[in-house]
One Martini backbone bead per residue (centre of mass of N, CA, C, O) as a GRO file, in nm:
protein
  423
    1UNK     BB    1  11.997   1.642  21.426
    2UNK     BB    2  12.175   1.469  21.644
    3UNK     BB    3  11.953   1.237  21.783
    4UNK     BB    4  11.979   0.999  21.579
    5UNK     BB    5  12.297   0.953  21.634
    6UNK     BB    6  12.279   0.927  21.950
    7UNK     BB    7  12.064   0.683  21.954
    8UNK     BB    8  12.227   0.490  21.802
    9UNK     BB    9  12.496   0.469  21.928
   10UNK     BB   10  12.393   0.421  22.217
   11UNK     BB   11  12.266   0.146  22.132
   12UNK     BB   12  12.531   0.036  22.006
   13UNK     BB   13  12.660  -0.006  22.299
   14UNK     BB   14  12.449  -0.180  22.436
   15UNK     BB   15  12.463  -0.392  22.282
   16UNK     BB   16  12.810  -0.461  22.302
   17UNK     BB   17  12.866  -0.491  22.605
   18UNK     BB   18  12.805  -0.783  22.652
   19UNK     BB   19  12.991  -0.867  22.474
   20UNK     BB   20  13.256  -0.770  22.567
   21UNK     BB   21  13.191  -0.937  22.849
   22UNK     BB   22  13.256  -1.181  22.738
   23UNK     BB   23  13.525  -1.115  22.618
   24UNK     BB   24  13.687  -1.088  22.869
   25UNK     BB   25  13.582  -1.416  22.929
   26UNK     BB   26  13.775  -1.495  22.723
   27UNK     BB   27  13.991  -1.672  22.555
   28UNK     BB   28  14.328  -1.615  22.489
   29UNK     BB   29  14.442  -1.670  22.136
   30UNK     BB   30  14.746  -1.701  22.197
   31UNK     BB   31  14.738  -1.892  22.438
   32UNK     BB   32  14.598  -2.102  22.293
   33UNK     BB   33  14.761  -2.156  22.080
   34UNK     BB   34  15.054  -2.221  22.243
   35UNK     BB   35  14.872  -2.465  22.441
   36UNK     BB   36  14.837  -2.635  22.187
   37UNK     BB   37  15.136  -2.693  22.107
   38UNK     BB   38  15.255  -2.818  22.373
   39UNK     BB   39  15.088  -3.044  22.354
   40UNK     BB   40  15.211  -3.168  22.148
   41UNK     BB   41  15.490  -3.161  22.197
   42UNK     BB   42  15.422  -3.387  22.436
   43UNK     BB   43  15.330  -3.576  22.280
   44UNK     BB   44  15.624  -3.614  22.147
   45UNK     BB   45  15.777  -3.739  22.375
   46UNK     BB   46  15.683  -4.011  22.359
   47UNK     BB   47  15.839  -4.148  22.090
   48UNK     BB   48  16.088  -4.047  22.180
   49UNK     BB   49  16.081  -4.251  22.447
   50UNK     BB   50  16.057  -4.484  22.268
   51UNK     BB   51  16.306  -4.451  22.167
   52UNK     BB   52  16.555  -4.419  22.361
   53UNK     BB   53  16.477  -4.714  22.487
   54UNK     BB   54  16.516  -4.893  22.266
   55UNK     BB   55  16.811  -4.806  22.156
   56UNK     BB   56  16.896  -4.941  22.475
   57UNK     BB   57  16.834  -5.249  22.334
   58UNK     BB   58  16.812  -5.554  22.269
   59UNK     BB   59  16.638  -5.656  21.966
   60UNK     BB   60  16.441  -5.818  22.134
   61UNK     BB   61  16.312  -5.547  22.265
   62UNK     BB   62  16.219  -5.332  22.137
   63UNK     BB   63  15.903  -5.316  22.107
   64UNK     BB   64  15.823  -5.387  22.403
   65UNK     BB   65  15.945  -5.110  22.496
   66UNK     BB   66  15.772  -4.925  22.305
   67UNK     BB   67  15.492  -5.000  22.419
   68UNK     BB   68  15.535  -4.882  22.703
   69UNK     BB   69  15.502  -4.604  22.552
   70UNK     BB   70  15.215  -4.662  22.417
   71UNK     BB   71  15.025  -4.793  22.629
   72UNK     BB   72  15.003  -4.516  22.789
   73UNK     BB   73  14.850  -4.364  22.618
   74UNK     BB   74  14.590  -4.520  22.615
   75UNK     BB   75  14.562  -4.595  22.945
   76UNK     BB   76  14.639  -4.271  23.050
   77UNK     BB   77  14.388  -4.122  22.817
   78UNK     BB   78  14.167  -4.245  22.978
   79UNK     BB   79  14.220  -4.193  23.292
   80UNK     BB   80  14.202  -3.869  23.254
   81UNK     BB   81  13.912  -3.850  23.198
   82UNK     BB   82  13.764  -4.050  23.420
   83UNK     BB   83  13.950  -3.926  23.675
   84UNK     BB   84  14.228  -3.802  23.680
   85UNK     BB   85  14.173  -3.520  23.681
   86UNK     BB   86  13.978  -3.498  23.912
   87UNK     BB   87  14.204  -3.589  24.112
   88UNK     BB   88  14.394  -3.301  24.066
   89UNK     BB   89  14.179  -3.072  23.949
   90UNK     BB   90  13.855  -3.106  24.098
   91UNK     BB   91  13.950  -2.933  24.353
   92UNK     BB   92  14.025  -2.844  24.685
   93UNK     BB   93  14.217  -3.027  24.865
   94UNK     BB   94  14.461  -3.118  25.044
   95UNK     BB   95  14.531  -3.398  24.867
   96UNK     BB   96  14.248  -3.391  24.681
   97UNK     BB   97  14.030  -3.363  24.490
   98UNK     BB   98  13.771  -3.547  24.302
   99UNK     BB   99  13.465  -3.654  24.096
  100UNK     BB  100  13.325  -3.358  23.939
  101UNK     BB  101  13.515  -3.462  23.671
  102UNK     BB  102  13.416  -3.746  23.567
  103UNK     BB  103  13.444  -3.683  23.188
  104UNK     BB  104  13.437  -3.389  23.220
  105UNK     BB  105  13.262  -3.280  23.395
  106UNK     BB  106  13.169  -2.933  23.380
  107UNK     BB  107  13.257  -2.906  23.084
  108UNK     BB  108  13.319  -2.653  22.815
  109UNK     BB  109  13.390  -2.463  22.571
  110UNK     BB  110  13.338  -2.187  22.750
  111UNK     BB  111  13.552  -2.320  22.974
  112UNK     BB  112  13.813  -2.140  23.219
  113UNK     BB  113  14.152  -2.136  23.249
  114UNK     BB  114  14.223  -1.867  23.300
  115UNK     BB  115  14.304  -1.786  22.911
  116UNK     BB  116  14.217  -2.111  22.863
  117UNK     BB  117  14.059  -2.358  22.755
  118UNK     BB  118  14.024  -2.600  22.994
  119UNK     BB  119  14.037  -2.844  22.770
  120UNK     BB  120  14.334  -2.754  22.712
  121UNK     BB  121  14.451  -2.830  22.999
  122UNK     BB  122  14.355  -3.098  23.044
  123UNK     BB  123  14.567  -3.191  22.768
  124UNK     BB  124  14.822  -3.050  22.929
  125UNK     BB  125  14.820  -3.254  23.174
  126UNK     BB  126  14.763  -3.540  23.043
  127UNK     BB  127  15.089  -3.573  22.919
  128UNK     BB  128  15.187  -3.572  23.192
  129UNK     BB  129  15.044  -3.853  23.281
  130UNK     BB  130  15.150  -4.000  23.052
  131UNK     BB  131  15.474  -3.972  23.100
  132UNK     BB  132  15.528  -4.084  23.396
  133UNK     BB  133  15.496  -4.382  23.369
  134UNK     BB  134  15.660  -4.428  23.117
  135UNK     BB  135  15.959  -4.386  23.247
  136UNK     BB  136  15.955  -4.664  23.443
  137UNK     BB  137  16.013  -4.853  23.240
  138UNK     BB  138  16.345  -4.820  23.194
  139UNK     BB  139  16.356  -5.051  23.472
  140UNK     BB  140  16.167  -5.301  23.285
  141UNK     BB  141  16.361  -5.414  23.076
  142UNK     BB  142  16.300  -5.736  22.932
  143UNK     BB  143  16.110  -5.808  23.278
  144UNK     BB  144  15.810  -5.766  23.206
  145UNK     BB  145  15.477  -5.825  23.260
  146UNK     BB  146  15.255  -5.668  23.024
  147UNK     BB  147  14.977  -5.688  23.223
  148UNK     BB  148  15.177  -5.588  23.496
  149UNK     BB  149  15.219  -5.293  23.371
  150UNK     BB  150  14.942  -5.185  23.297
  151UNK     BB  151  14.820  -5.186  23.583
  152UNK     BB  152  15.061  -5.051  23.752
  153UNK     BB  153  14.981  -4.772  23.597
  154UNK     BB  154  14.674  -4.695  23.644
  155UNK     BB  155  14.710  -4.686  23.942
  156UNK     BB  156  14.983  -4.508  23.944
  157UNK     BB  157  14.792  -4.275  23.843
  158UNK     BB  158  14.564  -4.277  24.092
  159UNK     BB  159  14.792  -4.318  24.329
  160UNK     BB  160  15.032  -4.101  24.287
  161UNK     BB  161  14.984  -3.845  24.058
  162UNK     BB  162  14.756  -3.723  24.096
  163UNK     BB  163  14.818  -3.625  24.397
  164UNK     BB  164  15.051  -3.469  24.352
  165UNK     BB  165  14.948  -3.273  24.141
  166UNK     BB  166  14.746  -3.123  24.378
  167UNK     BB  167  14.968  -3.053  24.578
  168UNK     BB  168  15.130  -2.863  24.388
  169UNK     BB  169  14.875  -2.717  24.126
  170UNK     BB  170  14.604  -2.791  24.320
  171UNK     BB  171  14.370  -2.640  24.473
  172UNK     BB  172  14.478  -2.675  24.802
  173UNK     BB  173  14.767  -2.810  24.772
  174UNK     BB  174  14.976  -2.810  25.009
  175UNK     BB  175  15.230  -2.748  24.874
  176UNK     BB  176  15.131  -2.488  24.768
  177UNK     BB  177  15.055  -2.358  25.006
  178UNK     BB  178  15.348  -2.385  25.148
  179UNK     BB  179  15.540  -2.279  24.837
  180UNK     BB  180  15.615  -2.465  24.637
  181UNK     BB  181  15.843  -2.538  24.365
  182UNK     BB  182  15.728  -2.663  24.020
  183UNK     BB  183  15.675  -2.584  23.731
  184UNK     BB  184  15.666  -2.877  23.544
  185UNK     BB  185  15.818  -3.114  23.700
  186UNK     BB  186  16.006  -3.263  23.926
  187UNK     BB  187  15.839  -3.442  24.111
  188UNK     BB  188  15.571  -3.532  24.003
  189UNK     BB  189  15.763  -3.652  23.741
  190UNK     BB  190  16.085  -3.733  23.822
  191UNK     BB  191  16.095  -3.844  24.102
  192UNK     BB  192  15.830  -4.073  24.131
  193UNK     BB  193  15.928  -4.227  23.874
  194UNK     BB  194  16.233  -4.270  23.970
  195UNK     BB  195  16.179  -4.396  24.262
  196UNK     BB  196  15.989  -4.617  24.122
  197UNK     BB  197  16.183  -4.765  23.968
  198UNK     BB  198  16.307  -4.843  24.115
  199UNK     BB  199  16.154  -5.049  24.318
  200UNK     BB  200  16.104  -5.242  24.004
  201UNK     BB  201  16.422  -5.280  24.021
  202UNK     BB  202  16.389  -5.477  24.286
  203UNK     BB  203  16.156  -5.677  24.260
  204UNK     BB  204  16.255  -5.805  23.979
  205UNK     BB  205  16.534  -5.802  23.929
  206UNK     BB  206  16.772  -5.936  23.770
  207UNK     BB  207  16.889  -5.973  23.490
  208UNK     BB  208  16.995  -6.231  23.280
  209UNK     BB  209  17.346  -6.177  23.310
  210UNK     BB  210  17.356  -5.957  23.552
  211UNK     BB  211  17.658  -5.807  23.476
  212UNK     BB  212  17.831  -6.039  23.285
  213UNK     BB  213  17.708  -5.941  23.052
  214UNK     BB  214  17.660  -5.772  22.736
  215UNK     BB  215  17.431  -5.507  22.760
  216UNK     BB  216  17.387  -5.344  22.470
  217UNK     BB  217  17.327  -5.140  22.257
  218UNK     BB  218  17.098  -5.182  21.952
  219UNK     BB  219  17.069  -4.854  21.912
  220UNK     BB  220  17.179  -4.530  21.931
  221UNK     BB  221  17.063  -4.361  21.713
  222UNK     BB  222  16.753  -4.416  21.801
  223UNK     BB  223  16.858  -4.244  22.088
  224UNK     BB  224  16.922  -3.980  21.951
  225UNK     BB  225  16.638  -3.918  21.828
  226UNK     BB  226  16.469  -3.934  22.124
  227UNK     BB  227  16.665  -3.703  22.245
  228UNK     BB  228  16.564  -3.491  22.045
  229UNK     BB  229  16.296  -3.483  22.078
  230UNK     BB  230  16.259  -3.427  22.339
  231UNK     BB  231  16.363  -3.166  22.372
  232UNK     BB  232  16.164  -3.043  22.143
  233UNK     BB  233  15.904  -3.116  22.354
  234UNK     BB  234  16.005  -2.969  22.621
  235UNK     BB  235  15.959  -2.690  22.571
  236UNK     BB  236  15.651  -2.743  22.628
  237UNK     BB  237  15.659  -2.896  22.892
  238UNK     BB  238  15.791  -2.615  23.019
  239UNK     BB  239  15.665  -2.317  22.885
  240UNK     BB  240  15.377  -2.413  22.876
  241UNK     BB  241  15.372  -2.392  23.221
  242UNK     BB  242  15.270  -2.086  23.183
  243UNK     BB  243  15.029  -2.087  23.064
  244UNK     BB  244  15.110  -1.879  22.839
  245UNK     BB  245  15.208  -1.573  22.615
  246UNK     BB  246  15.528  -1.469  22.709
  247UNK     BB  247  15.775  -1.457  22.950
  248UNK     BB  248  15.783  -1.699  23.100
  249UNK     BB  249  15.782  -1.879  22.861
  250UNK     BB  250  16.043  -1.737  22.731
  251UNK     BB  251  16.253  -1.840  22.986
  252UNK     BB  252  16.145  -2.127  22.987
  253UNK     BB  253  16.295  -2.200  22.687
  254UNK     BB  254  16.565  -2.048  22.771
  255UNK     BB  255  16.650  -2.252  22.996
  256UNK     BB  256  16.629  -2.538  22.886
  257UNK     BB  257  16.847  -2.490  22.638
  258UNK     BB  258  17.064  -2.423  22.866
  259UNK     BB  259  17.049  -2.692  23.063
  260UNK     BB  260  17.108  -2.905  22.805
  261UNK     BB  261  17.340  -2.821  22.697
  262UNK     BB  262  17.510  -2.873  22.940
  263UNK     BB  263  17.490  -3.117  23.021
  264UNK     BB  264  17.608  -3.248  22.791
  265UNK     BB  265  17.872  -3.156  22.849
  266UNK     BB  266  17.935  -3.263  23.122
  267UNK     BB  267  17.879  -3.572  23.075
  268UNK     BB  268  18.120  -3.571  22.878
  269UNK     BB  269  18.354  -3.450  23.057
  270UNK     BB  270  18.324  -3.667  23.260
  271UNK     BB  271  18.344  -3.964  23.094
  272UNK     BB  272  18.626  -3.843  22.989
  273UNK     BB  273  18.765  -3.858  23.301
  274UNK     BB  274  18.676  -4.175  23.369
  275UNK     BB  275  18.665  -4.314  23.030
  276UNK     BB  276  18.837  -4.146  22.817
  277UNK     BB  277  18.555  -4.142  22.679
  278UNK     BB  278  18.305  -4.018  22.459
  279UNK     BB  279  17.948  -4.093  22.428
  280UNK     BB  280  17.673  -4.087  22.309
  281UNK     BB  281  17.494  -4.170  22.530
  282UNK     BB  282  17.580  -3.999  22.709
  283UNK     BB  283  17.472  -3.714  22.566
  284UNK     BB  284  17.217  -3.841  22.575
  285UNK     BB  285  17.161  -3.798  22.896
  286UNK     BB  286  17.250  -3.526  22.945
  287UNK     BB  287  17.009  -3.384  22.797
  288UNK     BB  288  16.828  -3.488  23.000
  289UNK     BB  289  16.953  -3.416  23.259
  290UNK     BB  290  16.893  -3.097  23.197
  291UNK     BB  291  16.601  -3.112  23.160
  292UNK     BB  292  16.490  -3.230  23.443
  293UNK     BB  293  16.679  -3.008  23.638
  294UNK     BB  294  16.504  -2.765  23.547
  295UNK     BB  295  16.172  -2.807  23.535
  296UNK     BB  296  16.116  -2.680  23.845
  297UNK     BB  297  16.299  -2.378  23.731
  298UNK     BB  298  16.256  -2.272  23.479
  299UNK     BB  299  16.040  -1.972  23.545
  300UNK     BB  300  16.267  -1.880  23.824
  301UNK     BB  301  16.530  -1.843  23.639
  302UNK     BB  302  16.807  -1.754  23.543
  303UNK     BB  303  17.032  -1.842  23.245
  304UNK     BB  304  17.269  -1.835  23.424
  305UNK     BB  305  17.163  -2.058  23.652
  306UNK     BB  306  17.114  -2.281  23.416
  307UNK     BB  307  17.408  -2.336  23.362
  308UNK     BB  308  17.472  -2.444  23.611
  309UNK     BB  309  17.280  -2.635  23.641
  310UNK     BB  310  17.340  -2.787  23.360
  311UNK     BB  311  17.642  -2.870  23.471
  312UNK     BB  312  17.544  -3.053  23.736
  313UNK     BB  313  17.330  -3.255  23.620
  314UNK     BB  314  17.603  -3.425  23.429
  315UNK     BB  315  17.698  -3.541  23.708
  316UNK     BB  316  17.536  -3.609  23.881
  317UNK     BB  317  17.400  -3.832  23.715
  318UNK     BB  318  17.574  -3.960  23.670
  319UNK     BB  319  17.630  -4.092  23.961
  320UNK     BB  320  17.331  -4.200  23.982
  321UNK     BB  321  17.399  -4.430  23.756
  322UNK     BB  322  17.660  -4.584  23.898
  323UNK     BB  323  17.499  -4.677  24.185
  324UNK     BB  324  17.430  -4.955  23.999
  325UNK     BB  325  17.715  -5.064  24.081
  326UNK     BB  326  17.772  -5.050  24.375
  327UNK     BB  327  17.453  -5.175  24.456
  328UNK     BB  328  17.333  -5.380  24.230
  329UNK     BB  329  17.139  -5.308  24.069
  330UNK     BB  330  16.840  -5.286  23.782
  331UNK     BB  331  16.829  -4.999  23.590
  332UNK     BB  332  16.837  -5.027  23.246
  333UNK     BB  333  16.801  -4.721  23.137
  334UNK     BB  334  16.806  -4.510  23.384
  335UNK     BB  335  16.578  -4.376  23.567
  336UNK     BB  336  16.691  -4.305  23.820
  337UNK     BB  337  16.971  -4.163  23.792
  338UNK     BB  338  16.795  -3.917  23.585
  339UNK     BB  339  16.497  -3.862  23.756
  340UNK     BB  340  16.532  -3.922  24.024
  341UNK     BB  341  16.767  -3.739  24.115
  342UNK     BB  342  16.706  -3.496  23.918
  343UNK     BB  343  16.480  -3.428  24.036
  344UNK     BB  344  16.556  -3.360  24.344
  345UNK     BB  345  16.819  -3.206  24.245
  346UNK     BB  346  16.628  -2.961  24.127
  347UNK     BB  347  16.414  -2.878  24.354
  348UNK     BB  348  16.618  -2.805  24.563
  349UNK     BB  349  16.803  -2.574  24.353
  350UNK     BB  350  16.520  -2.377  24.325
  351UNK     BB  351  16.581  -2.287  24.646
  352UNK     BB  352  16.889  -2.140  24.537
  353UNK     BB  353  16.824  -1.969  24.231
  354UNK     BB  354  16.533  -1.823  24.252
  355UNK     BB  355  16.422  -1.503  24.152
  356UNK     BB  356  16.148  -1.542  23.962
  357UNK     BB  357  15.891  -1.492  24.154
  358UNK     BB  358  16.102  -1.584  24.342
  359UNK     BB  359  16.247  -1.723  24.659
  360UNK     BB  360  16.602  -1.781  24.792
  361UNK     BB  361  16.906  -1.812  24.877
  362UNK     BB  362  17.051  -1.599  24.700
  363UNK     BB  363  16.827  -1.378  24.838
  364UNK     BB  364  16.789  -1.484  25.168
  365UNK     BB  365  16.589  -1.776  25.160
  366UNK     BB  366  16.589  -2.022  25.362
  367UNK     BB  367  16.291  -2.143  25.363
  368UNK     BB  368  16.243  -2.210  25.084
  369UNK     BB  369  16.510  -2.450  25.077
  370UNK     BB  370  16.331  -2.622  25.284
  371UNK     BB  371  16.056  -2.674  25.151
  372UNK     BB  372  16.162  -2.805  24.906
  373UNK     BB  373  16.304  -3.072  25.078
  374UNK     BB  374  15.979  -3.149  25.204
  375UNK     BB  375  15.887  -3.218  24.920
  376UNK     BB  376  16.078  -3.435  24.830
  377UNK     BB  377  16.009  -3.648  25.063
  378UNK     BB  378  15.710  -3.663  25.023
  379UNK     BB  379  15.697  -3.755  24.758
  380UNK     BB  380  15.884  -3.965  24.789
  381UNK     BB  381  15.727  -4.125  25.007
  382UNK     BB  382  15.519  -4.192  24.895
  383UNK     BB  383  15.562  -4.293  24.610
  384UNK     BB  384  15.699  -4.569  24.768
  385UNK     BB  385  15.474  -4.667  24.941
  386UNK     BB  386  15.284  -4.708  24.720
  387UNK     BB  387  15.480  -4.864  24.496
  388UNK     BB  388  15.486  -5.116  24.707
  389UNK     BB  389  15.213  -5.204  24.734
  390UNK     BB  390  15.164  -5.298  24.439
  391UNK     BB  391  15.417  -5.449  24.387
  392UNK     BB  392  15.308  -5.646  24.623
  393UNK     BB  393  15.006  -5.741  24.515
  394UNK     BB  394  15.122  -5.821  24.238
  395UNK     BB  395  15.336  -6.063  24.288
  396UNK     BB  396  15.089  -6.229  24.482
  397UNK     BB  397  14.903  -6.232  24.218
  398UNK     BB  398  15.025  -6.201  23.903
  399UNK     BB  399  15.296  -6.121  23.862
  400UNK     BB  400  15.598  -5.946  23.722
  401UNK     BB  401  15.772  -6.189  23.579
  402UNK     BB  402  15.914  -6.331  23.339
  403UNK     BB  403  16.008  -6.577  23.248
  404UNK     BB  404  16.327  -6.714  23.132
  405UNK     BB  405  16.294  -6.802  22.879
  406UNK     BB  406  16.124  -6.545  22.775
  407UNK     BB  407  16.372  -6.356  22.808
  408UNK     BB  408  16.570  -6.512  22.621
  409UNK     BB  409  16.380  -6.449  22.366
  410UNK     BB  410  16.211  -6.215  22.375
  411UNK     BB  411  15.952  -6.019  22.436
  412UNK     BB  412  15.864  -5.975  22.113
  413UNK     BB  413  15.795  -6.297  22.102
  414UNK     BB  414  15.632  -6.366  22.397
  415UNK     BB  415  15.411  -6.117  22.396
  416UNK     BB  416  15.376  -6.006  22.047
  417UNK     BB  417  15.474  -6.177  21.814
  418UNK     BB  418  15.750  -6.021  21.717
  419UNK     BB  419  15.961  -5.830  21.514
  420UNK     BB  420  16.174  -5.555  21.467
  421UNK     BB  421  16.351  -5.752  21.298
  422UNK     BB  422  16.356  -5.863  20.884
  423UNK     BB  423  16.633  -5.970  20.704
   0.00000   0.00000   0.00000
């Protein structure tokens, strides 16, 4: 009488198996859900970042400045699809990856990376493509040709960011392989967009009455809601790069919280400390520097390492911001000031406070932190030399700025034909 009910069972047990193992290798629902969400939360970062800059510029250039980071999202979330993930992540070399998944050939629905459908993972790293040369623009405001900048990020996306991206995170990427620490992009993201946009200030040469004109932000507000936008997406860009829900993302979210409200007061304290009082432009440069400086220790640090790093990163960043009254170059919103130092500067100092999941200086590992230096020199050197020849080629074969003409009537009308404000 029991053999039809135990005939039955085990049918239905090796029926159900294959599912089963098919569900094993199957993309975990809470992860896909976190990292569809931190990919948006990326996402809000560019609009972000186009409100912190434009209102950081004279009224005649606000749509200009804006362009170029929804520009970017155009041009380099179609390079990102044909060619930059494939190199990037496409392969196993040791300096790039690869050409075996451009326009995303050999992905489907579903194909897994980690916990996670590749797709998701593709347009989670496709955000950070997408938004680290348009960081570089904050240097080229008001006097740089939009159709040579347009040019100059996809060349700078396919020749400096993918392959850096392979190196830290990439399958046999050297650094990855040598053990450098990045959680999120301090060198990858932070050093290379900021120590490029140095040099694009440098070819570019000084705006036109630069120092001695006055050249105030011409809406503050709206640098500071582009503060908070950035603030509320690096989240996502930071927690998500856990690619997980889980314990790391939950470090990373609250590291990141912590060591952005420190920055905001260091460098509030600092400005008070130098020039008698505190400023929007400061509380908000504060807040970036302070994302800035944890990204690439998010992952690693404890809350309280966290503190202190953004306590330091609001100094620090001030000081790099400084250089440009010392050096006299011009780079117009401090792409370098902020993201080049405070990458550096980051990625660095994760060699010394990393305790979760690595070891650092103040662990006794001494090489963790010479690692860390080798990967900031090797990154900014890259980036540096390709970046310099992009820069002389554009320069010498269709220039890099706009008449004086058209720069003194304001980019919005002699690029754009529009105006930001018609009262």
């Amino acid at each position: 009488m029991f053999r039809i009910p135990f005939i039955l069972t085990t049918a239905l047990f090796f029926t159900a198996f294959p599912a089963m193992a098919r569900a094993a290798e199957s993309a975990n629902p809470g992860d896909t859900a976190w990292m569809l969400v931190s990919s948006a939360l990326v996402l809000i970062m560019m609009p972000g970042l186009a409100l912190f800059y434009a209102g950081m510029v004279r009224s005649k250039n606000v749509l200009s400045t804006s362009m170029h980071t929804f520009a970017a999202l155009g041009i380099i979330g179609v390079q990102w699809v044909v060619i930059g993930y494939s190199l990037a992540f496409g392969g196993e070399g040791t300096f790039i990856g690869g050409f075996g998944n451009m326009f995303l050939s050999g992905i489907t629905p579903d194909s897994v990376t980690g916990t996670i459908p590749t797709y998701v993972f593709v347009m989670f790293q496709g955000m950070f493509a997408i938004i680290t040369p348009a960081l570089i623009s904050g240097a080229v405001a008001g006097r740089m040709k939009f159709s040579s900048y347009c040019i100059f990020i996809v060349l700078w996306a396919t020749l400096v960011y993918d392959p850096l991206a392979h190196w830290v995170w990439g399958d046999g990427g050297w650094l990855l392989e040598m053990g450098a620490l990045d959680f999120a992009g301090g060198t990858v993201v932070h050093l290379s967009s900021g120590l490029s946009a140095l040099l694009v200030a440098i070819f570019l040469g000084k705006r036109h009455g630069f120092p001695h004109e006055r050249m105030a932000p011409h809406n503050l507000p709206m640098t500071l809601l582009g503060a908070g936008l950035l603030w509320f997406g690096w989240f996502g860009f930071n927690a998500g790069s856990a690619l997980a829900a889980g314990g790391s993302a939950a470090l990373a979210f609250t590291t990141t919280q912590t060591a952005a409200a420190a920055g905001a007061l260091s460098w509030m304290l600092v400005e008070w400390r130098f020039t008698g009082k505190p400023s929007a432009l400061g509380a908000a440069s504060g807040i970036v520097a302070g994302l800035v400086v944890i990204t690439p220790a998010a992952g690693f640090v404890l809350p309280g390492w966290a503190l202190v790093m953004g306590l330091m990163a609001g100094a620090v960043c001030y000081g790099g911001v400084m250089l440009k009254h010392k050096l006299g170059y011009d780079d117009s919103l401090d792409a370098f000031g902020v993201h080049g130092v405070g990458g550096a500067f980051g990625a660095v100092v994760t060699g010394i406070f990393a305790t979760v999941g690595a070891t650092s200086l103040i662990t006794g590992d001494l090489h963790q932190l010479w690692i860390q230096i080798v990967g900031v020199l090797a990154a900014g050197a890259y980036a540096a030399i390709v970046t310099f020849a992009l820069l002389w080629i554009l320069k010498k074969t269709i220039g890099l700025r706009v008449t004086r003409d058209e720069e003194v009537m304001g980019l919005d009308q002699t690029l754009h034909s529009e105006s930001g404000y018609d009262f």
